[in-house]
C-alpha positions in Angstrom: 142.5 91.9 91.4 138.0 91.4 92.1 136.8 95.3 91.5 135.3 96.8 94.8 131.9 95.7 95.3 129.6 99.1 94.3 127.4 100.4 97.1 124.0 99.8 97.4 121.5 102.8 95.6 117.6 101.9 94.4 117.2 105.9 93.2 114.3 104.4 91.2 112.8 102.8 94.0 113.1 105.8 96.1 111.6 108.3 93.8 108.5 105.5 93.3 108.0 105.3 96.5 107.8 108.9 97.1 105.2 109.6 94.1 102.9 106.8 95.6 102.9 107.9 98.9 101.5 110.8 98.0 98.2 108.7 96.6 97.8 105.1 97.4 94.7 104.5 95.7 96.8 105.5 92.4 97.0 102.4 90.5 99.7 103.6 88.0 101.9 105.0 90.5 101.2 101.2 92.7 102.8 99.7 89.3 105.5 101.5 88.9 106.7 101.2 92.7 106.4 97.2 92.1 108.2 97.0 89.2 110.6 99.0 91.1 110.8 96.9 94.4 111.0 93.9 92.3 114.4 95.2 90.7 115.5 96.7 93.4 118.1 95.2 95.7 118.1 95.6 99.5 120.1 95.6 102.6 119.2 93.6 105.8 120.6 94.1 109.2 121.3 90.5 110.2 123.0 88.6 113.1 125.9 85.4 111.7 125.0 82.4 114.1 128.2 80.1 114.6 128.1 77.0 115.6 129.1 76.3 118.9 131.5 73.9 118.7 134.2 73.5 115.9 133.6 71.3 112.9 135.0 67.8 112.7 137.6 67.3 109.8 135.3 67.1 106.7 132.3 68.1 108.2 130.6 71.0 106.7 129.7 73.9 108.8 126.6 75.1 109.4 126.0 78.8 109.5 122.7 80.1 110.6 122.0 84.0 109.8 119.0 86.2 111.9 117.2 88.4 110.2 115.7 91.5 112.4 112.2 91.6 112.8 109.8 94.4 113.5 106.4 94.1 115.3 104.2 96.9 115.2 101.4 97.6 118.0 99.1 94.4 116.8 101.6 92.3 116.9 102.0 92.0 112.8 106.2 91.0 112.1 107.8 92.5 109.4 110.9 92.0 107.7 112.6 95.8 107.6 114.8 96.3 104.4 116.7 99.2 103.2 117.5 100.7 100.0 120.7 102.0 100.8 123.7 102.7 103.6 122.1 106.1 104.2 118.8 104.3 105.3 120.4 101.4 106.8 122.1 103.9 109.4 118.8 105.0 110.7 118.5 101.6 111.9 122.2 101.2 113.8 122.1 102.4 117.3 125.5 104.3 118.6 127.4 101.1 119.5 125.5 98.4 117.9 127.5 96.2 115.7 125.6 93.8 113.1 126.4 92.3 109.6 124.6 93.4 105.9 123.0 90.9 103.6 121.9 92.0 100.5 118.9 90.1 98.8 117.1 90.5 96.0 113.3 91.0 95.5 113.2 87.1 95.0 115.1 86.6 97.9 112.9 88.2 99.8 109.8 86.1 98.9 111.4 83.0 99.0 112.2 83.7 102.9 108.6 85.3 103.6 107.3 81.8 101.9 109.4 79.7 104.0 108.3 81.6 107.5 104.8 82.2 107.1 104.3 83.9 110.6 106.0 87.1 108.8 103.5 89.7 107.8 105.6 91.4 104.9 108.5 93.8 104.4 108.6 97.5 105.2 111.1 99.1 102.9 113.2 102.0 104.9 111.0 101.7 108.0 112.6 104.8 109.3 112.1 107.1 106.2 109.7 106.9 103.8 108.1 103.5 105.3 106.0 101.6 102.7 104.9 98.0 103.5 104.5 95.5 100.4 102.4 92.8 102.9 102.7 89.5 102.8 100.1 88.3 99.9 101.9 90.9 97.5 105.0 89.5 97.8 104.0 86.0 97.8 101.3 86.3 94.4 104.4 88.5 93.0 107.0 85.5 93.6 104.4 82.6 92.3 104.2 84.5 89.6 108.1 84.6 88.5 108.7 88.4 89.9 106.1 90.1 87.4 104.1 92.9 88.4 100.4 91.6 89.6 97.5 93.7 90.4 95.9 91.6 92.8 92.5 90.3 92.1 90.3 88.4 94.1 90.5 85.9 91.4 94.6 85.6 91.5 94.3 85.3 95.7 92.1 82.6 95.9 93.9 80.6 93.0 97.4 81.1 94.5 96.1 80.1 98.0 96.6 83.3 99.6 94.6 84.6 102.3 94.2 88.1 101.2 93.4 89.4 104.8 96.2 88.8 106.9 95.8 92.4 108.7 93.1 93.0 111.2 90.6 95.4 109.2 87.4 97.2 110.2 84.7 95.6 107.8 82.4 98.6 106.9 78.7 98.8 107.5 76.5 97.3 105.4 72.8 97.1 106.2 72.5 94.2 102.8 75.3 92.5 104.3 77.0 92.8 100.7 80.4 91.0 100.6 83.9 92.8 101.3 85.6 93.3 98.0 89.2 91.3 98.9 90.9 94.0 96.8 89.4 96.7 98.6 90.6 95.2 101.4 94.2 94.5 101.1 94.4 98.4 100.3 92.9 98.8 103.2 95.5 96.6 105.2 98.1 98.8 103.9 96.7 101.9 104.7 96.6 101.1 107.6 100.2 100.2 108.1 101.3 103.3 107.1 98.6 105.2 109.4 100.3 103.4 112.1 103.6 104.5 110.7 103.2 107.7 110.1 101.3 108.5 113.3 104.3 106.8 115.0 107.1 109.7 112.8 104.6 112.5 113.6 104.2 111.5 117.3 108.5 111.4 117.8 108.8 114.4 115.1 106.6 116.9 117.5 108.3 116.1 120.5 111.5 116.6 119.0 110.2 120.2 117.3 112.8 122.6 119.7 115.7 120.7 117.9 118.8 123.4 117.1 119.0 123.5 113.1 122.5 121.7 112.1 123.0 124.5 109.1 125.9 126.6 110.3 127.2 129.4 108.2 130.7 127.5 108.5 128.7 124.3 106.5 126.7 126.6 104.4 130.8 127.6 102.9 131.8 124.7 102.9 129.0 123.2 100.3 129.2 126.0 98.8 132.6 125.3 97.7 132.0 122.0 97.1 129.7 122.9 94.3 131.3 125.4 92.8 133.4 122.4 91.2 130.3 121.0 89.9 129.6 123.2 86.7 126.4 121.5 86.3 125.0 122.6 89.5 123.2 126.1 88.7 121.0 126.2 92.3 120.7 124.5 95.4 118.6 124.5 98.5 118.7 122.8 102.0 116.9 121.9 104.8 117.2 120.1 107.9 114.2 117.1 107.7 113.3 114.5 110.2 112.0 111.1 109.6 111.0 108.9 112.2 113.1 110.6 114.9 115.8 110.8 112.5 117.3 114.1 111.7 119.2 114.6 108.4 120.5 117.4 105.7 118.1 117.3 102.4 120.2 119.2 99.5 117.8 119.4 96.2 119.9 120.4 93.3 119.2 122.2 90.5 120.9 120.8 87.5 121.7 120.1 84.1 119.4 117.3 82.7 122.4 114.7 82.8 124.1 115.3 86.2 124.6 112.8 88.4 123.1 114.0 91.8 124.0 110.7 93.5 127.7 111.3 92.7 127.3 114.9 94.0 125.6 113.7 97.4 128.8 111.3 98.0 131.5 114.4 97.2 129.3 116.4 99.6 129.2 113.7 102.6 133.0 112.6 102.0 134.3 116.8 101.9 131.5 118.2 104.7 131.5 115.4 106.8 133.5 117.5 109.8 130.6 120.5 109.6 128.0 118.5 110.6 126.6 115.5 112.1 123.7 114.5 110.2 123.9 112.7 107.2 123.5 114.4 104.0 120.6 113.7 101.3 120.9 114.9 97.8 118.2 115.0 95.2 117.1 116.8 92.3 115.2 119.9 92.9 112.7 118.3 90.1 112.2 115.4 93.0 108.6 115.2 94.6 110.6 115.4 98.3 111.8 118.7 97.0 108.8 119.9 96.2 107.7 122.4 99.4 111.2 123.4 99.8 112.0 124.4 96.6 108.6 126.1 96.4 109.2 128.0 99.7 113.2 128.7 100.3 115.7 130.5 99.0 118.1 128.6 97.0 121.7 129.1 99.4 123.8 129.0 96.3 123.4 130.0 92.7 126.2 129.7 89.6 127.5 132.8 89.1 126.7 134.0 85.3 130.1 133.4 82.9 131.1 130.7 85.2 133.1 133.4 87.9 132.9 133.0 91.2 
């Protein structure tokens, strides 16, 4: 009998993305989020396409498959991917029914090189939103899914335009050329000012929302981790992204605890106490950080293991 396929989860990815968020002029931290979108794997909402009329005997059938596209204000399409069901949810409207794919990095490239009007991908458009544009993915993919720091040098010889964003050229009374590289930073920047202005804008209208931590979903976490003798603190608070309100739990834990395992118990025993969806991470994670540093931790081990 085939084992169960295993769900989706690109922790690494998530934690990259994160730590370069926080700089994206870093160059280290812009490596390390490559290498982990390039080994990541990713769901994509998609739409199956049958044919509409029947196959003749021996015929093969053709199946086409949509992918959704996103356009934001100038009209720039990109491909939206997710790193995991949690993510992906953000994206389903109540009633809306459409199918997963899950494609590799690879995958990706191959189908941005085969539909050029596509600008790039946004990973988790409605979370932590970071765009790899279309002339990273491509140079990455031309150059058998290894890590490149774009150069000037490497655009021009791999054909790619390295400007496929609108972006304000800067003064220059010598009328000194526009370093390319400078640029494409640029042209992501800019994506994610748009993003973010977008999150910020739906986040402050959406400030009087009633907090979803009840005493009766405090208890019942709480007993939920008492059976994980690892866990020796935890915190929560209720965070929007994009709109989208969920329950992030940072854990504070013994070096070799599996958090992700945690966050499923949690979701699957404290489901009925809440609405949102649940978010665990360690409470050494960078989106831990503030509420770590400024709440009070709503469950602690007792010492000698008694509770």
């Amino acid at each position: 009998m085939p084992e169960p396929m295993q769900p989706i989860t690109n922790p690494v990815l998530v934690d990259a993305m994160a730590t370069f968020k926080v700089d994206l002029t870093n160059r280290e931290h812009e490596k390390a989020f490559l290498e982990a979108a390039i080994n990541a794997k990713y769901l994509l909402p998609a739409q199956i396409e049958q044919p509409a009329e029947p196959p003749q005997e021996g015929e093969q059938q053709q199946t086409r498959i949509a992918f959704q596209i996103m356009t934001n204000p100038q009209g720039n399409k990109f491909m939206p991917a997710f790193t995991d069901e949690i993510e992906l949810r953000k994206n389903r409207k109540p009633g809306e029914r459409f199918s997963v794919a899950v494609m590799s990095f690879m995958d990706l490239y191959r189908f941005l090189k085969a539909n050029e009007p596509i600008n790039g991908i946004v990973i988790n458009p409605f979370g932590s939103a970071l765009c790899l544009i279309r002339q990273q993915v491509i140079a990455i993919g031309d150059n058998g899914g290894q890590v490149v720091m774009q150069s000037p040098r490497l655009a021009e010889s791999a054909g790619i335009q390295v400007q496929t964003q609108p972006v304000q050229k800067p003064d220059n009374a010598l009328g000194a050329a526009v370093n390319p590289a400078d640029a494409q930073q640029a042209a992501i920047r800019q994506a994610m000012a748009e993003m973010e202005a977008a999150k910020a804008s739906q986040e402050d209208s959406d400030a009087d929302d009633t907090s979803a931590i009840t005493d009766d979903l405090l208890s019942a976490v709480k007993n939920c981790l008492k059976k994980q003798k690892s866990v020796k603190k935890a915190y929560i608070s209720q965070e929007k992204e994009n709109g989208e309100a969920y329950l992030l739990i940072a854990l504070d834990a013994d070096e070799n605890t599996d958090i992700e395992e945690i966050g499923n118990t949690i979701s699957e025993t404290c489901a009925d106490y809440s609405d949102l969806p649940f978010e665990c991470v360690a409470a050494s994670n960078i989106r831990a950080k503030e509420l770590v540093a400024n709440e009070k931790p709503f469950y602690e081990k007792k010492r000698f293991g008694f509770f």
